[in-house]
Structures are given as structure tokens and as C-alpha cells.
C-alpha positions, 0 to 999 in steps of 0.5 A, a space after each residue: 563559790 563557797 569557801 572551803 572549811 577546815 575541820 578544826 579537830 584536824 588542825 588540832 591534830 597536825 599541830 599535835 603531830 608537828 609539836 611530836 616531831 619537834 620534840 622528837 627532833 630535840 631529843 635525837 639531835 642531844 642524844 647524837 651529840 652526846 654519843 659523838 661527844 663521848 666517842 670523840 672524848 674518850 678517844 682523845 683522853 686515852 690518848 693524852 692519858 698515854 703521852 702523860 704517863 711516865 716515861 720510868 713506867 714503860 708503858 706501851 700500847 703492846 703489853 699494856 691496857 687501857 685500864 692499866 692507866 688506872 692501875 695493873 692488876 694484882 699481885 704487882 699493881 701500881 697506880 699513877 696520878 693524875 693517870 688514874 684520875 684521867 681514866 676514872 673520870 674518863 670512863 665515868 662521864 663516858 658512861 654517864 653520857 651513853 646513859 643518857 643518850 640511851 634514855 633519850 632515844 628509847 623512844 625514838 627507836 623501834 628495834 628497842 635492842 639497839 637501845 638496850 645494847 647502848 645502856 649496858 655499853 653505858 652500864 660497862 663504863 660506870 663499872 670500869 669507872 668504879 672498879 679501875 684496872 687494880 680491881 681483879 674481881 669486878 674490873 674485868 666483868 664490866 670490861 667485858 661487859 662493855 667490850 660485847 655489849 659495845 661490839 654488838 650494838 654497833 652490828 645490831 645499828 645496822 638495823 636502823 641505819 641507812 647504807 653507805 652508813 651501815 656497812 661501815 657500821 657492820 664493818 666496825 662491829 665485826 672487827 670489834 667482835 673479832 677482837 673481842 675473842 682473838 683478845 683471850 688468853 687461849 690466843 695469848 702467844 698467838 695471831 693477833 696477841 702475838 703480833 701486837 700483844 694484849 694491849 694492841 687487841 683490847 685498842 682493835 676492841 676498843 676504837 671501832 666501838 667509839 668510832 662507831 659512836 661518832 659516826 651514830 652519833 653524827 647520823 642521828 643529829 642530821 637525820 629528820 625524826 620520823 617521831 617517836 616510836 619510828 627509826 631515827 
């Protein structure tokens, strides 16, 4: 009986092929763990940020935002140290990291809108960071920039996620977009401003977005790539 051959241009073809998906592989896993590593930092230095601001200060999680660690709005502004420092450095390597991950997964992802929502979510970030809480103009722009751009990628990955995966994905993007509008000043003295005040709603923002980068994150470093133009 004659031994059967192997066509050389194939071989070289699944070995190509293979090599792809390794690399794919690699830059999903480091993607995902930078997105967890940021939603699992980020939730962590707000909350040491708040337990080390002074106490004289009344800081509270009700009449406070987030970005009043880095400094009120005018005309009254003040600043606190190491606070400021802990949220600018906070938001920066937030923002830089989401980046990052966003470039990785461009090609990793087919529904490129998911990506380019993460980016601009990323772009917020560096802008809180280099326009902190004191900076009237620019600071509440890129705030809201990451709010939105944030809530609704988090709905939009349910698109490349898988269920049971994805129903809490969708869940924690619309809890996230209803904050976002609920947290205007036209609902200022009423539903949820007026029962957990302006800082309680920008958290409900807030939170969901970066849980939702923990559980994405989380999901990409355990799925198989499925190469590089396919979901992940």
C-alpha cells in the first residue's frame, strides 16, 4: 500500500493559521487582563481615596462626587493632598490602560464599535485626569464623555459576548444609562438625586461601567480566540 502524502502548502498553511491564533490568543488574554486590572483598581483607589480624605472636609458619598477628590468646582473650589493626587494618577492609568486594551482588541473584535466606544471611554478618563474636579470647562465634558461612551459599550458587548454572560452585561449598561440621565440637574430635587443625592447617582454611573470591565475583562482572558478578525 502507498503511504499517503501530505501537501507541503497546506501544512505551511495550518502552521500559519495556528501561529495567528496563538497570537490572537496573546493579545486577548493581556487586553482582558488590563481591563479587570483597571475596573478592579479604579474601584478600589475610589474607595481608600474616600476613607483617606479628612474627616473636617465632610466629604460624603451623598453630596459628593467622585471628582470632588481631585478638587470642587468653582467658585468655592478646594483641593486636598494626597487626594488630588490619588484620583489624577487614578484616572490617568485608568485611562491609559483601557487604551491600550482597545488597541489590542481592534483586531480581535468584528463589531469595531464595541472597541471604539472602549477608546473613547479611555479618552474620558485621561481628560478627568488632566482636567480634575477644580476645572469647570473642560472637566465636566470628558466626564460625561466617559460616563456615556462607558454605559453604552457596556450594552453594546452584548453583541460579542455569550449569555449568561451578557444579560448582565446588558443589565449593568442600562442601570448605567439610566443613571446617567436620572443624574442631571432637571432631576436635582427629584427621584434618584433626591434620595441618594448627586454623589450616590454619579457612583450608580460609575460602578456598573467598571464592574462591567471586570467581568469583559475576565471573559476575554478565559474565551479561545477565534482569530483575528472574528469575536473573542
Amino acid at each position: 500500500m502507498q503511504a499517503k502524502t501530505t501537501d507541503p502548502r497546506l501544512d505551511h498553511v495550518r502552521t500559519e493559521r495556528m501561529q495567528r491564533s496563538e497570537r490572537g490568543l496573546d493579545r486577548q488574554v493581556v487586553a482582558g487582563a488590563l481591563l479587570a486590572l483597571t475596573g478592579i483598581g479604579m474601584i478600589l483607589a475610589i474607595i481608600t481615596n474616600e476613607a483617606l480624605y479628612p474627616a473636617e472636609r465632610h466629604y460624603t458619598t451623598f453630596a459628593n462626587s467622585i471628582s470632588d477628590l481631585s478638587g470642587t468646582l468653582p467658585p468655592n473650589s478646594y483641593m486636598v493632598e494626597p487626594n488630588r493626587a490619588i484620583f489624577i494618577a487614578t484616572m490617568a492609568c485608568g485611562g491609559v490602560l483601557v487604551l491600550v486594551a482597545s488597541c489590542l482588541l481592534w483586531p480581535m473584535i468584528a463589531r469595531r464599535r464595541v472597541v471604539v466606544g472602549l477608546a473613547l471611554m479611555g479618552a474620558g478618563l485621561v481628560g478627568i485626569a488632566v482636567f480634575p474636579g477644580n476645572v469647570e470647562m473642560w472637566h465636566p465634558l470628558f466626564a460625561m464623555l466617559a460616563f456615556v461612551a462607558g454605559s453604552v459599550t457596556v450594552v453594546m458587548s452584548r453583541k460579542v459576548l455569550e449569555a449568561p454572560t451578557k444579560y448582565f452585561a446588558t443589565t449593568l449598561g442600562v442601570v448605567a444609562l439610566i443613571a446617567t440621565v436620572l443624574g442631571q440637574e432637571a432631576f436635582e430635587s427629584w427621584g434618584l438625586q433626591a434620595a441618594i443625592g448627586i454623589g450616590g447617582t454619579e457612583r450608580w454611573i460609575a460602578y456598573p461601567v467598571l464592574l462591567w470591565l471586570v467581568v469583559f475583562g475576565t471573559t476575554l482572558m478565559t474565551r479561545p480566540a477565534e482569530g483575528e478578525s472574528g469575536r473573542p
